[in-house]
N, C-alpha and C positions, 0 to 999 in steps of 0.2 A: 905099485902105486896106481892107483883109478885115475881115470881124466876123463870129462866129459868135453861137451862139443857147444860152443857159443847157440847161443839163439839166432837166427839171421836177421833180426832188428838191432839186435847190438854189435854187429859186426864195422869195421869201421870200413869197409871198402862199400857197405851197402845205399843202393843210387837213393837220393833224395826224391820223395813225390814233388812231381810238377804241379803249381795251381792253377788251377780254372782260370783261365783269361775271359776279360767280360768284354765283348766288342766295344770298340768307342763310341759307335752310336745307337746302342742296345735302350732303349726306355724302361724304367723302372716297371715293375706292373704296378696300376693302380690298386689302394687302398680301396677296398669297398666301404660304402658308407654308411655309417652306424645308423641303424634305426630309431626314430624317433616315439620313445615310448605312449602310448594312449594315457592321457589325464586319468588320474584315478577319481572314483565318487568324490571322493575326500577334495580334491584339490579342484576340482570341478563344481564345490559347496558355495565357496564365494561368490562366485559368477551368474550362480542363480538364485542367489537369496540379494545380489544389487540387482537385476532382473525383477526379481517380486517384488523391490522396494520400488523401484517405476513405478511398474505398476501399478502399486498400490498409490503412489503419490499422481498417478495420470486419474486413478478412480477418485481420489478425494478433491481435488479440484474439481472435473467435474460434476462432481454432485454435492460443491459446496454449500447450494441452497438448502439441500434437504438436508444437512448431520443434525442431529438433535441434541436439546441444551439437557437430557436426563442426571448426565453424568457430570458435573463440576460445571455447565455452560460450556465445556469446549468446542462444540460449534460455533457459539458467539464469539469465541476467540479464535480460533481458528479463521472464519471469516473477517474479522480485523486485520489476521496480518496475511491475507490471501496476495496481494502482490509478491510477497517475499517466498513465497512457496516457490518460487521458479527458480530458488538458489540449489533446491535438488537436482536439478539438471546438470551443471556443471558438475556439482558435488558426484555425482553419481556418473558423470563422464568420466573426472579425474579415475575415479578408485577401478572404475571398466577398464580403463589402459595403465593401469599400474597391475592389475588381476589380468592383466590380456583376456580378459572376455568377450567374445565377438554377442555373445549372448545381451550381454548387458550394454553393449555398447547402440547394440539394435534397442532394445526395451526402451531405454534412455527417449526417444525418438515420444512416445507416448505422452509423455508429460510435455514437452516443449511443445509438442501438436498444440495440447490441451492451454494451457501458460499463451501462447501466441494468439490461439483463438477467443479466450477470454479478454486480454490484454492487450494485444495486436491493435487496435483500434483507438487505444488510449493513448497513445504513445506519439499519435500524429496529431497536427498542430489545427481541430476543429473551428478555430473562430471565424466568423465569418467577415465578411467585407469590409466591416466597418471600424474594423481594429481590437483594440483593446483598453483605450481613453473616453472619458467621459466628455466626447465630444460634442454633447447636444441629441446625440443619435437614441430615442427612446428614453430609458431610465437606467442609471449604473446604480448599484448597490454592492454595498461595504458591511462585511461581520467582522469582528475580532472581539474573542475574549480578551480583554485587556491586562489583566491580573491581578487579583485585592492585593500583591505582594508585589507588584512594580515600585521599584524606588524611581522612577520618574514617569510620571502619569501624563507630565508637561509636554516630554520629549513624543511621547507616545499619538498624545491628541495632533499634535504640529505635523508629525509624520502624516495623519490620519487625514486631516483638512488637506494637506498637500495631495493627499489622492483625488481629489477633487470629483470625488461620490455624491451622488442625490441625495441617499440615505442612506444612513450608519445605524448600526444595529450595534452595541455595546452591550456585553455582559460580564459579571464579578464586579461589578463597579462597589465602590465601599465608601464608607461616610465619608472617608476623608480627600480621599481620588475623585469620587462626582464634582465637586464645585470648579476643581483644575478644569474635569472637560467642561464644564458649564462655561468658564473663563475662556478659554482654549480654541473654543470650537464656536463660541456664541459668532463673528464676523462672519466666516461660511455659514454658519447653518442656524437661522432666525426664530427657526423652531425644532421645539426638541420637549422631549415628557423623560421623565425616571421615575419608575418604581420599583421598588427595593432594590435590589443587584441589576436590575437589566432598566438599556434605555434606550429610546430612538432620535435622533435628530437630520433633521430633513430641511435640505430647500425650500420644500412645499408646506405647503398647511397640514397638521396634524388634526382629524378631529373621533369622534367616537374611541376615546383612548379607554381602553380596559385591562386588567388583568386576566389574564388565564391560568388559571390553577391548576397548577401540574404535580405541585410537592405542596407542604405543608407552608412553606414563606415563598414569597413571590420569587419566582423563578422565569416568566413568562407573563409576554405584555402582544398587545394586538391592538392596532390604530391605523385610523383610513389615511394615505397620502395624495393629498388633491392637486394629481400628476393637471398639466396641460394637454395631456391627450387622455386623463378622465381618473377617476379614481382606482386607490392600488391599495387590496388589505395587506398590510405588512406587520407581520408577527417576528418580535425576539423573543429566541430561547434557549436556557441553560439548563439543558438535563442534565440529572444527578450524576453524581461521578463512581466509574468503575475503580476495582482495584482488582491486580493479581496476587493472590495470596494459597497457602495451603489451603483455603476451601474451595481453591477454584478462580474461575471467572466472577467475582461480584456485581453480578447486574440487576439483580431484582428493582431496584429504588429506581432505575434507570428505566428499563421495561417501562413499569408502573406511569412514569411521567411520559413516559413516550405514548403509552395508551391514550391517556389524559390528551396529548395535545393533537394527537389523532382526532380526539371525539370532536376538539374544538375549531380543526379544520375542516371535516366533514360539513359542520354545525354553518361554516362560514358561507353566508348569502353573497358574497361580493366574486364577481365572475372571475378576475386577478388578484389571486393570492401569491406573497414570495415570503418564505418564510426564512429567517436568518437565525444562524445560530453556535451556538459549540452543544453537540449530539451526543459528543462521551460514548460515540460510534460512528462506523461507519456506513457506505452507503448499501454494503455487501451484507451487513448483519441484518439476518433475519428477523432476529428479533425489535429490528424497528421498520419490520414493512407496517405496522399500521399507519405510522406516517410517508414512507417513503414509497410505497403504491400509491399514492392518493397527487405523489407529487412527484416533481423530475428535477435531477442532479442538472443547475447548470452548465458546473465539468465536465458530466460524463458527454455533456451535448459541445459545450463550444471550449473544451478547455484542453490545455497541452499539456500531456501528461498526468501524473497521477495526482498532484496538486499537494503534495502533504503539508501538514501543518501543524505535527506536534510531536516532538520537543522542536520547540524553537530552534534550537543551532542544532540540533541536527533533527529532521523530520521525517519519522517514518509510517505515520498513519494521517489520516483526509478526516479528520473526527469534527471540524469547522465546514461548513457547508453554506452554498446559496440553493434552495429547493423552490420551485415554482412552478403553476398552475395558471393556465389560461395565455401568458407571456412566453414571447418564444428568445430564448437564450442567445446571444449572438459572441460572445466571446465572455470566458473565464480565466483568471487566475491570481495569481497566489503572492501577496506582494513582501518585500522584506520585512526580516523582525525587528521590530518597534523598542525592545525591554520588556515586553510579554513572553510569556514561556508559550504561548500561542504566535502563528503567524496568523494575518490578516486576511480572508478570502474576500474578490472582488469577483460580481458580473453586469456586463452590459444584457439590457433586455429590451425586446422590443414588443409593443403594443400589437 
């Protein structure tokens, strides 16, 4: 009979391995730490395309004056809503630290330069000593379009007299809203002229009352106010109205009358002019430097802030203005709405 011989791991008398004992105050070795892989092109794409949109929105502010209206007017539109351009900044903050881009978080920095230094200056409260009431101090003047569509015309002129303005420069007036202000407004203000939609009424004496023809129905009036520190040409007017639609910016009719009323202050012999009005733009659009070279923004001289005034409850464009010539601005702005989809612009001016 064969027999073999155990293995000597099966054996039962065979000694058990001892285990490694770990000292007690033996420290683990440190993990080394995983490296941090480099951004690939791809993920490194967003970071520089919010980067190039900076920039691109630090160049087009900048050189708001020049874009040209070739292509649908978007410069004239563009230039209307130029205070709001500065919403890319934030916008373009947020999306830089949601993207952790240091790239675009720098870039960013370009437009706000740019936004601050166009805007920086409007923002601070320019009126000068004499307040902002029609104290006696020079001449105040009052524009508001008032609106063929107000259901109380009543309410609107009571507001208006309450302001306690020289002269009032009203436009959209309609057959049936003229006689309210005529009613309304006659106690303050002893004289007063209307033709067609626009009309002035004043403190002072009105004389050499004309029309200025800017569109095809009277849209614009010019009459001398025989101030106590001398006479003042005071022109109302209502340029034609834009619209945004799929062909663009619609300005042309608006242009056209802003040409027009360019030629007619040029044309004007009287050393103080103020001309009041609703512009159907603003004071940034280029296509109404023929009148807006010739002349200076109240607001941008003595007024706080951007001033807007259209839509009424809530306003995001300055398309109501006081513009003058020879008279130096002492404080403007912008007073509550009346029941017009316009608000009313007021400025003090001094001789």
């Amino acid at each position: 009979m064969l027999t073999t011989e155990e293995e000597p791991s099966t054996r039962a008398d065979a000694p058990t391995p001892t285990p490694a004992l770990t000292p007690p105050h033996a420290t683990p070795a440190p993990t080394p730490p995983k490296a941090t892989p480099a951004p690939t092109p791809t993920q490194r794409a967003p970071g520089r395309l919010l980067a190039l949109a900076a920039l691109l929105s630090a160049a087009l502010m900048a050189l708001h004056a020049h874009l040209p209206n070739t292509a649908l007017n978007l410069g004239s539109l563009f230039q209307t809503l130029l205070p709001w351009t500065g919403l890319a900044v934030p916008a373009i903050l947020v999306l830089a630290a949601v993207r952790r881009s240091k790239l675009a978080a720098i870039a960013v920095l370009a437009p706000a330069l740019v936004w601050a230094t166009l805007f920086g200056p409007t923002l601070t409260d320019k009126a000068k000593a004499e307040g902002t009431g029609a104290t006696g101090h020079g001449l105040t003047v009052l524009s508001h379009n008032v609106d063929e569509a107000n259901p109380d015309p009543a309410r609107t002129a009571r507001a208006l007299a309450g302001a306690k303005a020289d002269v009032l420069a009203l436009v959209e007036l309609s057959e049936e809203s003229t006689p309210v202000y005529e009613r309304e407004l006659a106690t303050a203000y002893p004289h007063h002229t209307v033709l067609g939609g626009v009309g002035l009424w004043s403190r002072h004496r009105l004389t050499a009352v004309a029309e200025v023809e800017i569109m095809p129905w009277t849209r614009a009036m010019r009459a001398t106010a025989a101030t106590p520190e001398g006479p003042v040409a005071v022109y109302a007017a209502h340029l034609a109205s834009v619209r945004v639609s799929g062909a663009g910016f619609t300005t042309a009719r608006r242009n056209e009358a802003a040409r027009a009323l360019a030629s007619a202050v040029r044309a004007e012999p009287a050393p103080r002019v103020v001309v009041l009005g609703d512009f159907n733009g603003t004071y940034q659009d280029s296509a109404l430097a023929p009148v807006t070279s010739q002349l200076r923004s109240a607001q941008r001289e003595a007024g706080d802030g951007f001033g807007f005034t259209y839509p009424a409850g809530f306003p995001v464009v300055r398309i109501d203005d006081v513009l003058v010539k020879g008279m130096d601005p002492r404080a403007s702005w912008t007073l509550p709405a009346t029941g017009s989809d316009h608000r009313p612009v007021a400025a003090t001016l001094r001789f």
